[in-house]
C-alpha positions in Angstrom: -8.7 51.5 11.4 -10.1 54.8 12.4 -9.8 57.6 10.3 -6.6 59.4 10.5 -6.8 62.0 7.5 -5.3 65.9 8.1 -6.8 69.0 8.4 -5.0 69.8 4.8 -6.4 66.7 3.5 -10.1 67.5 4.6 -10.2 70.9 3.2 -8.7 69.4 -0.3 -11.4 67.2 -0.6 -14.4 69.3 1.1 -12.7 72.1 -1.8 -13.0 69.6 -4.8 -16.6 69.0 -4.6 -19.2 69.2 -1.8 -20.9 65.7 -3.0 -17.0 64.4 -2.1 -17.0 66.4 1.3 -20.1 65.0 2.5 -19.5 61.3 1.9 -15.9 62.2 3.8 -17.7 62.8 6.6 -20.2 59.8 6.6 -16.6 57.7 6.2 -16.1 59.6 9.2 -19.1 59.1 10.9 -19.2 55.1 9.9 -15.0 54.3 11.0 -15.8 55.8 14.3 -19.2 54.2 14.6 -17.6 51.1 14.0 -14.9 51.1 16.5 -17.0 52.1 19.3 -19.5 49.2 18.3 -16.3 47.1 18.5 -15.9 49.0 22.1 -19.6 48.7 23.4 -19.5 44.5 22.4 -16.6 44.0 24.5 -18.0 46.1 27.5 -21.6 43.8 26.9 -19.9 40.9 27.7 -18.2 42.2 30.9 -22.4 42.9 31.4 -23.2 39.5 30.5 -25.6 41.1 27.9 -25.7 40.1 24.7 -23.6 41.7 22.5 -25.9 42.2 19.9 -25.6 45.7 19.7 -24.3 48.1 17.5 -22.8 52.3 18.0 -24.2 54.8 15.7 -22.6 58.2 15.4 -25.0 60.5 13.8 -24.4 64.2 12.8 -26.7 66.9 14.6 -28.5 66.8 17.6 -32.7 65.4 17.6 -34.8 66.8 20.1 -37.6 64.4 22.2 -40.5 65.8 20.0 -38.9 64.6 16.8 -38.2 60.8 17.6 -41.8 60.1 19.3 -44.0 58.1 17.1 -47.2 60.4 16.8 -48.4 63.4 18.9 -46.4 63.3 22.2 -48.6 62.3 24.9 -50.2 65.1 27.4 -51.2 65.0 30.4 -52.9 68.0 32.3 -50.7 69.5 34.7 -47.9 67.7 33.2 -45.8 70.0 30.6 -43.9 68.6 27.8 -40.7 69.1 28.0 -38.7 69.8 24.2 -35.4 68.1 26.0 -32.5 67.1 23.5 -31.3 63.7 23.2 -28.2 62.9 24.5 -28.4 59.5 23.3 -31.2 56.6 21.9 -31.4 53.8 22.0 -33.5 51.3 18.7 -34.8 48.0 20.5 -35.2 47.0 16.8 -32.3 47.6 14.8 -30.8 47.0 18.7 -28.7 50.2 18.4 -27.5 52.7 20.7 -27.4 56.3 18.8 -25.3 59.2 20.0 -24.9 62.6 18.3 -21.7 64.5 17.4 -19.9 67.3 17.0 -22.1 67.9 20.2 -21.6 64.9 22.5 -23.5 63.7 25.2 -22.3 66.0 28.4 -21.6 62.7 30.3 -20.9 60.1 28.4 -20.3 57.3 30.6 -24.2 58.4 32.2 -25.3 58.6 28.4 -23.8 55.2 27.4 -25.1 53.1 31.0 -28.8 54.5 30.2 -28.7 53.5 26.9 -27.1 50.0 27.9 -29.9 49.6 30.6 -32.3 50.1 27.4 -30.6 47.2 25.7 -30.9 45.0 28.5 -34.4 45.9 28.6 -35.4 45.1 25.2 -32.8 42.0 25.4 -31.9 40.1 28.3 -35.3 38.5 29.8 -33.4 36.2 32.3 -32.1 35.9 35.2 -28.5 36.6 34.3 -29.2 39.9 33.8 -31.6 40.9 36.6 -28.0 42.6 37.9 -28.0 45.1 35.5 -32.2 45.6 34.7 -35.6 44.5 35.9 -37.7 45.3 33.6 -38.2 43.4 30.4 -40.2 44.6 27.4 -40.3 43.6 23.5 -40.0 46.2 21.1 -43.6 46.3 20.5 -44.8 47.0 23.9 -42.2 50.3 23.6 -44.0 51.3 21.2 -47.4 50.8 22.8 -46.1 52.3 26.1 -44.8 55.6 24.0 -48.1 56.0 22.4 -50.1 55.7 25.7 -47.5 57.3 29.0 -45.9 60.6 28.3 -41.4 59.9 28.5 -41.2 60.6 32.3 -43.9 58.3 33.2 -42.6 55.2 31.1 -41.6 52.1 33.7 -38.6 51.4 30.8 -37.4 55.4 31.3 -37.8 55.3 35.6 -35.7 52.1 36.0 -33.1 53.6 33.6 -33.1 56.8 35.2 -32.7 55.2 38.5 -30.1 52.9 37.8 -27.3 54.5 35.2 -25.1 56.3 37.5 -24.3 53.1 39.2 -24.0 51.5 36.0 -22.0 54.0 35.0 -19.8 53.5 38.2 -19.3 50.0 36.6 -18.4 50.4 33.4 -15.4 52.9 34.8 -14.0 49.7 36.4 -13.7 47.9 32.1 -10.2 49.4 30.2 -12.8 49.2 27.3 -14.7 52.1 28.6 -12.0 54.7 29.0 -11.0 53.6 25.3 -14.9 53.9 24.5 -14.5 57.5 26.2 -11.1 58.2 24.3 -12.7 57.5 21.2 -15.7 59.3 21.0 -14.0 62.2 22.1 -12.0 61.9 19.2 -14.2 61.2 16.6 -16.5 64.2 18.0 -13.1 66.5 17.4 -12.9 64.9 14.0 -16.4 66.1 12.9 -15.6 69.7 14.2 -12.6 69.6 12.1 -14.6 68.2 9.1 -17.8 71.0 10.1 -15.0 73.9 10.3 -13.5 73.2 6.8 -16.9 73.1 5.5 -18.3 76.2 6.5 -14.9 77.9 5.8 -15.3 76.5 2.0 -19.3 76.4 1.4 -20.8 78.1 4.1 -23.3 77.4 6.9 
């Protein structure tokens, strides 16, 4: 059961004690998580991946810089590019990170990349050659990351290359459009949350 609390309610207990506001909104963040995990299964097995996998909302945004392990790799001739992160996906906790109050500007684009990553790190047969071609442990990512700057990684290129027509497919699922429905609300539920806040506290 998602959350459903009021406005009215929200600012009552963001007003009673900070400590109480800020576990509201991880109860926030961890209801929606949840039902979109519940969401992203069901659209894995329409995939045939494994449905392994689990939705984490987090609050903020990350930049590119600041989820490489070590120095980013540079390459003359080559800038780096300080991009934000739409979404992420963890080939070892096998879960597919997306930030709110300021969502991914295409989600279903966000969600078939991130998806390709997981079938990547996940599905090394043939039932999946479908939806990805290139297979890779966790480990290897992490090599590859240390040695070939983000646009040059074989993991990134097939992604790239592939998620608007994954995308396409996952349009056809009734669980997408529900996926869609619900991350758009949960992203207007942290705004709500983030407005009574600053109202009470501050920025």
């Amino acid at each position: 059961m998602v959350s459903s609390m009021s406005s009215e309610n929200i600012i009552n207990k963001i007003a009673s004690n900070p400590l109480d506001g800020v576990l509201e909104l991880l109860k926030i963040l961890n209801e929606y998580s949840a039902k979109l995990t519940e969401l992203a299964k069901a659209i894995c097995r329409n995939l045939n991946l494994t449905e392994d996998l689990r939705i984490t909302l987090f609050f903020g945004r990350l930049y590119e810089h600041e989820v490489e392990k070590g120095p980013l790799v540079e390459v003359k001739g080559v800038g780096i590019i300080r991009r934000d992160i739409e979404g992420l996906y963890d080939p070892k906790r096998k879960a597919i990170m997306l930030p709110v109050p300021d969502p991914p500007r295409d989600i279903c684009t966000t969600l078939a990349h991130e998806l390709m990553h997981h079938c990547q790190y996940t599905c090394h047969t043939n039932v999946c050659r479908s939806i990805c071609e290139y297979w890779l442990s966790p480990e290897e990512g992490d090599e590859i990351r240390r040695q070939i700057p983000y646009d040059f990684r074989p993991h990134e290129i097939e992604a790239y290359s592939k998620d608007k027509n994954l995308c396409s497919k996952l349009k056809e699922f009734k669980e997408y459009s529900e996926f869609e429905n619900t991350m758009i609300n949960a992203v207007n539920k942290v705004k709500q949350w983030l407005t009574a806040f600053i109202l009470l506290h501050g920025p």
